[in-house]
C-alpha positions in Angstrom: 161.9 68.1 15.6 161.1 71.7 14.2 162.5 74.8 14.0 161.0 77.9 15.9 161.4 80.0 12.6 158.8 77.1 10.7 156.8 79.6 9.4 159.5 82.6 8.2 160.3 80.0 5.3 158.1 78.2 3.5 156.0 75.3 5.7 155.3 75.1 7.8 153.7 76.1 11.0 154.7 76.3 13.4 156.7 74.2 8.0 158.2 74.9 7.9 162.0 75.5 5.8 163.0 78.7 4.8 162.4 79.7 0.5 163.8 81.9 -1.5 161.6 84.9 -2.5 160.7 84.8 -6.1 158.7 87.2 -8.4 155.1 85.9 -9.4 154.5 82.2 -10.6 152.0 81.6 -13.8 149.6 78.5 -13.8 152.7 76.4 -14.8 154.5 77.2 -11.6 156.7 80.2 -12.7 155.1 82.9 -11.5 152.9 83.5 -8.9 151.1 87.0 -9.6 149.1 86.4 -12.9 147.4 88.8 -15.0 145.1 85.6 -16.7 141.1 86.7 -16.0 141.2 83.8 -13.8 143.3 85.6 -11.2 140.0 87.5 -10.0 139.9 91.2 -10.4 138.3 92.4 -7.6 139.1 89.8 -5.1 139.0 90.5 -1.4 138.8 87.5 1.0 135.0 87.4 2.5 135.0 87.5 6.7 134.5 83.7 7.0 137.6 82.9 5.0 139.6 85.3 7.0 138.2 83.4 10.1 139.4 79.9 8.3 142.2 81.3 7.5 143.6 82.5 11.0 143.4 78.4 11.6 145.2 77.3 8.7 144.6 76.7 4.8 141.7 78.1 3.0 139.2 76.8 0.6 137.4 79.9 -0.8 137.6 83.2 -2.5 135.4 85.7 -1.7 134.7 89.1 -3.6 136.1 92.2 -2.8 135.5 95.4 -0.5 138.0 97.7 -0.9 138.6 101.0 -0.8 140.6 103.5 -3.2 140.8 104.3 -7.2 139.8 101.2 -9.6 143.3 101.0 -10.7 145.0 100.7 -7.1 142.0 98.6 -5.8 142.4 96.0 -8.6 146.1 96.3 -7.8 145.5 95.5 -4.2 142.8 92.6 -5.1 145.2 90.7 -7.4 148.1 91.3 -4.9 145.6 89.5 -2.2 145.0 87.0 -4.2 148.4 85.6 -4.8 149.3 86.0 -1.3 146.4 84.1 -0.2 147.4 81.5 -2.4 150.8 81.3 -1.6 149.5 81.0 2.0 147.6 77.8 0.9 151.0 76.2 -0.3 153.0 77.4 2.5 154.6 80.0 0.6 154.7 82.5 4.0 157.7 84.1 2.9 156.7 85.1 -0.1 153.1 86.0 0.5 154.3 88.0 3.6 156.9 90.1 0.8 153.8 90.7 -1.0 151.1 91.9 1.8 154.2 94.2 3.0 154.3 95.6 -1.1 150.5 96.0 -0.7 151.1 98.3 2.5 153.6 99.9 1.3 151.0 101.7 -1.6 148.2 101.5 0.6 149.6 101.4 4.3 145.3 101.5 5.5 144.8 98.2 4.2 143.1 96.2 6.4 143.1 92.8 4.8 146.8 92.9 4.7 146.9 94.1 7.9 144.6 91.0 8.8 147.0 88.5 6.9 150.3 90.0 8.3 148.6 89.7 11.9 148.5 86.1 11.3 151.5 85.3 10.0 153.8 87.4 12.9 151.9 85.6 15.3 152.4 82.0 14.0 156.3 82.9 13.8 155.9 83.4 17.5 156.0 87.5 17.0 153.3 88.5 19.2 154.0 92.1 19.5 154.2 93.1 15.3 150.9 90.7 15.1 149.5 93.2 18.0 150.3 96.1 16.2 149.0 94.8 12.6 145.6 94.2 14.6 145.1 98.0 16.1 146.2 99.0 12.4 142.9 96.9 11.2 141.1 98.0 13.8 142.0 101.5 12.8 141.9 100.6 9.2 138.7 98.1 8.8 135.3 99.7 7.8 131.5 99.1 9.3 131.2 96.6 6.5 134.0 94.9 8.6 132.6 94.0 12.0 132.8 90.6 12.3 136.4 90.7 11.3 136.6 93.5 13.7 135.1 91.5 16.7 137.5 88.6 16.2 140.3 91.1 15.7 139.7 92.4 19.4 139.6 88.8 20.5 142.7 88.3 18.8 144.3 91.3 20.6 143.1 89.4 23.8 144.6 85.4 23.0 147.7 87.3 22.2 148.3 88.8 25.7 148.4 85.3 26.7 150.8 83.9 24.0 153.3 87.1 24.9 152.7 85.8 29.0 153.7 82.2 27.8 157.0 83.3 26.3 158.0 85.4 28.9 160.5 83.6 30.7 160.1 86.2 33.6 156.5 85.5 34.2 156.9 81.6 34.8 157.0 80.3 38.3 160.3 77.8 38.5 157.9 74.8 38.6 155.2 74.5 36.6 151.7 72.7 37.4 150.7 70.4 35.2 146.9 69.3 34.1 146.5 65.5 32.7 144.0 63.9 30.5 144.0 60.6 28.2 142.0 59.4 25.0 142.2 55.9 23.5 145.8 56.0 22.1 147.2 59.1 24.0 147.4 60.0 27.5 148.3 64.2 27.5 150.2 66.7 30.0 150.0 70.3 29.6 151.1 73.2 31.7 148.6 74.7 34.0 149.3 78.5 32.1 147.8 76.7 28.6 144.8 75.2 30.3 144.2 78.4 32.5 143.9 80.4 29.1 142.4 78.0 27.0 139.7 76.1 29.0 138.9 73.9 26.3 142.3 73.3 25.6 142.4 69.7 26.7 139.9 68.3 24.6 141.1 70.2 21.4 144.4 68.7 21.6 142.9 65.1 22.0 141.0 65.3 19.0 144.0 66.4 17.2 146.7 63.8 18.3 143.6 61.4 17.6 143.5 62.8 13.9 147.1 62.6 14.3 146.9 58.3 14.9 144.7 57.8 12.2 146.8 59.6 9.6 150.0 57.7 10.6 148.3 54.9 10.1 147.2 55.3 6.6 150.0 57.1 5.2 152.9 54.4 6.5 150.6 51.5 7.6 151.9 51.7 11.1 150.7 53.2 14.3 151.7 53.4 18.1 151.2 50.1 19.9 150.7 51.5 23.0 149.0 54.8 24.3 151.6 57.3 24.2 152.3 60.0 26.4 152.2 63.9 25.4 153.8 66.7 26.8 152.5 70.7 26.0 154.5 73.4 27.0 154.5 77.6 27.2 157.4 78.5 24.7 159.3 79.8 27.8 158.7 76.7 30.1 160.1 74.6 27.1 163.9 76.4 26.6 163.8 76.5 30.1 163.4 72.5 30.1 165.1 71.8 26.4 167.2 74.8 25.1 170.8 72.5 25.4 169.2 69.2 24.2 170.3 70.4 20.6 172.3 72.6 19.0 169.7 74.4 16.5 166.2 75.5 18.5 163.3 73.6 18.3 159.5 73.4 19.1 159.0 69.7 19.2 161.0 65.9 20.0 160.2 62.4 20.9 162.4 60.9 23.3 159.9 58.4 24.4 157.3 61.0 25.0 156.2 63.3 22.6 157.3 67.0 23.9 155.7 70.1 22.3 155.5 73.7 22.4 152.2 75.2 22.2 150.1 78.4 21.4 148.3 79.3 24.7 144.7 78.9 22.1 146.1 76.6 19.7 145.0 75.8 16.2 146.1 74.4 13.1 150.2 75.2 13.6 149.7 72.6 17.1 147.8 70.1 14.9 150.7 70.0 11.9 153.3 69.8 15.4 151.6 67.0 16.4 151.4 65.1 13.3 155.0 65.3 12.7 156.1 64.7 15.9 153.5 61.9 16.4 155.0 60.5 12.8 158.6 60.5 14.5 157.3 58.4 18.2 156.2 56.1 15.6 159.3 55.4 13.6 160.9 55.3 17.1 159.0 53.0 18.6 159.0 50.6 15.2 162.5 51.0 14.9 164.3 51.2 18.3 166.0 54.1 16.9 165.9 57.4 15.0 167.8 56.2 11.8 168.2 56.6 9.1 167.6 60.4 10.0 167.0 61.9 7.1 164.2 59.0 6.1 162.7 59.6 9.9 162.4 63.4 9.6 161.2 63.3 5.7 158.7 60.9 6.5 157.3 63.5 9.5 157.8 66.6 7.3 155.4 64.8 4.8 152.9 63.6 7.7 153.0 67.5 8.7 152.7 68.8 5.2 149.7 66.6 4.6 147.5 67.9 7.6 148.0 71.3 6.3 146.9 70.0 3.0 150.5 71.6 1.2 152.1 70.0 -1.5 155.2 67.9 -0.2 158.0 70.4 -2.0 156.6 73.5 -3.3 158.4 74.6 -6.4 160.6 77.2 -4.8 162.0 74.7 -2.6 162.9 72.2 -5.0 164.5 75.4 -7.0 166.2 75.8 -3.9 167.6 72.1 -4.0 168.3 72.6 -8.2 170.8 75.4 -6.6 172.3 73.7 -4.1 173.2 70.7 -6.5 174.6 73.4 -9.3 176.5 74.6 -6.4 178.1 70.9 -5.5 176.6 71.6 -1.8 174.0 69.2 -1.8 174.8 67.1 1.5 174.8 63.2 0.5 171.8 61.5 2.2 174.3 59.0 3.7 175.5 62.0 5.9 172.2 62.9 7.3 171.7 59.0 8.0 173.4 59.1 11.9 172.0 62.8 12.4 171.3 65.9 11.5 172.1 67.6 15.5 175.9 68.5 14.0 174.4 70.6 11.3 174.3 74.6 11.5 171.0 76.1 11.0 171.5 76.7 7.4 172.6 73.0 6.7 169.8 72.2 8.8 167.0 74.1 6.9 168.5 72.1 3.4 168.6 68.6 5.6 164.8 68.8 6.1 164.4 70.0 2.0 166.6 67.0 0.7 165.1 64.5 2.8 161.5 65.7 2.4 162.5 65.0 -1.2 163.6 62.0 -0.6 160.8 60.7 0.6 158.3 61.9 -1.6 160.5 60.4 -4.3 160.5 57.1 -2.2 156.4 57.3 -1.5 156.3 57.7 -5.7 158.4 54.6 -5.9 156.8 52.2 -3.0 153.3 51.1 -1.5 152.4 51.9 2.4 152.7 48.3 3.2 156.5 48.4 1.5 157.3 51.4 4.2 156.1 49.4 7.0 158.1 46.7 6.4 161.0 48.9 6.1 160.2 50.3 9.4 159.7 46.8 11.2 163.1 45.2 9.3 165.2 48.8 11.0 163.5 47.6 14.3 165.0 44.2 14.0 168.3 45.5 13.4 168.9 45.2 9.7 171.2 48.2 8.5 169.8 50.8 6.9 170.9 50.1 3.0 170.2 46.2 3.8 166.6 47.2 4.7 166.3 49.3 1.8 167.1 47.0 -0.7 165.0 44.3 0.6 161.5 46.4 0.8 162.1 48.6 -1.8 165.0 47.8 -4.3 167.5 50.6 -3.8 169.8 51.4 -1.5 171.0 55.2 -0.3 173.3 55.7 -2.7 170.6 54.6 -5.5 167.9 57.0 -4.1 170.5 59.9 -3.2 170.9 60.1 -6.7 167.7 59.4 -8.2 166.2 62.6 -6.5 168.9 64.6 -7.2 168.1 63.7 -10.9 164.4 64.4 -10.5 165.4 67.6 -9.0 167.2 68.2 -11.8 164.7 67.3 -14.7 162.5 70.0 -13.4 165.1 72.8 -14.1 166.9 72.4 -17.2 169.7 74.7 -17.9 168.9 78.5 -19.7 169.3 77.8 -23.7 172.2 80.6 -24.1 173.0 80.8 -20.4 176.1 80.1 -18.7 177.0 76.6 -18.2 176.3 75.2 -15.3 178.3 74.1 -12.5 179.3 70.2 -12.1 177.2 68.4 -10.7 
């Protein structure tokens, strides 16, 4: 499952754990807002990029076109280009702090405008995304138009997101459209379809993409063609709000149940990959544990569509914290569940097994995973399967990662000691 707020932390989008803000990184990871000649002076994305970017991680730079003094424009230019790269690692929380700095110098800046328009309406805040479109609009030059044409559109698709999460605007029952592939067969509600009339075949090709990564990252698929169920935001806590304590956007329950953008893109892909990850490891298993291995190995399905690193360096900063602190949660508590957690448990739940995970994927081949999975699904218990695929048992790997974490953030020479750990 995933929260609703994915994308106000770092993802991850629809990831998708809240960060801590932190002040620039350099080229080794500690700060993000450079003055090396490599950071581009006088970079402004180009219109494609901002297109590519609107549907998730970018490939480019382009030059810039701004307005203003020299001084304030190569301000502005090397303020863009750290937030676009933070928005490649799924650093949204930080690269919206610093599109909000760039507005507050230069509050007619239409590329921030664009980016902050993008990121309010991925965190499901359709009305702030509206107004940061009329303020490009307002703000974006002739030299603009294209942006300026999808702009409008966007103005357009977002009238229908805001009808979708109106809870007042949805009939009591809901008509659903149907459509299968080879290995899923889909449901969506009539509302997505009517506003998206391609939306059926887009979401096949991406719970296909979504079978073939499974396969190749755990060496295990879906033995069966799996059903899928879309929703409007509103139809969805209508049908789910009490299943857990913590709101979600996405479960598996024996059918893969997902909220969806009324024109979806590349936050419904990464939905589908994790939740597609998760049927897997349920129908391998029998079962959902261990939990914090089942959602770790679907934050790092996720993470991979969107082509993000599996822990961005302010997340395993976060962790470093959390073990000074002596509140990291042992692994072998998250094994039953993590639906007793509060949200802020939660959010560190989905950090420390995302770690653990990665750690185990550095430490173990595909083949080894799927072995796990099918020696879970004949009922071995969890440390008993462990140590027969891959060496270690819970308590082993709890504390290896919790000395990786460690090794990456050695205590201030001078600086207080720090807490036990």
């Amino acid at each position: 499952m995933r929260f609703l707020w994915l994308l106000v932390g770092c993802l991850a989008v629809a990831g998708w754990v809240h960060a801590e803000l932190r002040v620039w990184v350099d080229e080794a990871g500690i700060t993000h807002l450079s003055n090396r000649a490599e950071a581009g002076v006088g970079f402004t994305p180009t219109k494609a990029v901002l297109g590519d970017l609107w549907e998730g991680p970018l490939d480019a730079a382009g030059r810039s076109v701004g307005s203003g003094n020299g001084r304030e424009r190569e301000r502005s230019q090397r303020l863009l280009r750290a937030a676009v790269a933070d928005l490649q690692r799924g650093e949204t929380l930080r690269a919206a702090e610093v599109l909000e700095s760039i507005l507050r110098d230069r509050p007619a800046d239409a590329e921030a405008h664009w980016y902050l328009a993008l990121l309010e309406r991925q965190r499901g805040r359709y009305e702030s995304a509206g107004r940061h479109l009329e303020a490009f609009l307002a703000s974006a030059g002739d030299d603009m138009a294209g942006w300026r044409a999808s702009a409008r559109q966007r103005l357009a698709q977002l009238a229908d997101e805001r009808r979708l999460a109106d809870a007042k605007l949805l009939a009591e029952g809901s008509e659903w459209q149907s459509g299968s592939s080879e290995h899923f067969v889909i449901r969506f509600d009539q509302q997505l379809a009517a506003a998206s009339p391609d939306y059926g075949d887009r979401v096949t090709r991406y719970l296909e993409e979504a079978w073939r990564a499974v396969d190749q990252r755990i060496g295990a698929r879906s033995g069966e063609r799996m059903e899928v169920l879309l929703y409007g935001r509103a139809a969805y806590d209508r049908a789910h709000a009490d299943r857990f304590s913590f709101r979600t956007v996405g479960f598996y329950d024996g059918r893969v149940h997902v909220v969806s953008a009324a024109h979806p893109a590349g936050e419904l892909r990464a939905l589908l990959f994790h939740e597609y990850a998760h049927a897997v490891f349920r129908q391998r298993t029998g079962g959902d544990q261990p939990y914090w291995f089942n959602e770790g190995l679907a934050e790092l399905v996720e993470r991979a569509s969107r082509r993000q690193p599996r822990l961005s360096r302010s997340e395993r900063s976060q962790l470093d914290r959390r073990i000074d602190a002596g509140n990291w949660i042992p692994l072998s508590r998250l094994a039953p569940s993590f639906s007793n957690l509060d949200d802020d448990e939660a959010r560190i739940a989905y950090l420390e097994a995302t770690a653990a995970v990665s750690w185990i994927e550095d430490h173990s081949r595909p083949e080894q995973r799927a072995a796990l999975l099918a020696r879970l699904g004949e009922g071995v218990r969890d440390d008993a399967a462990l140590r027969e695929t891959l060496g270690r048992d819970t308590a082993f790997i709890d504390a290896a990662v919790r000395e990786w974490i460690r090794s990456e953030f050695p205590p201030q020479l001078g600086g207080p000691p720090a807490a036990s750990r």
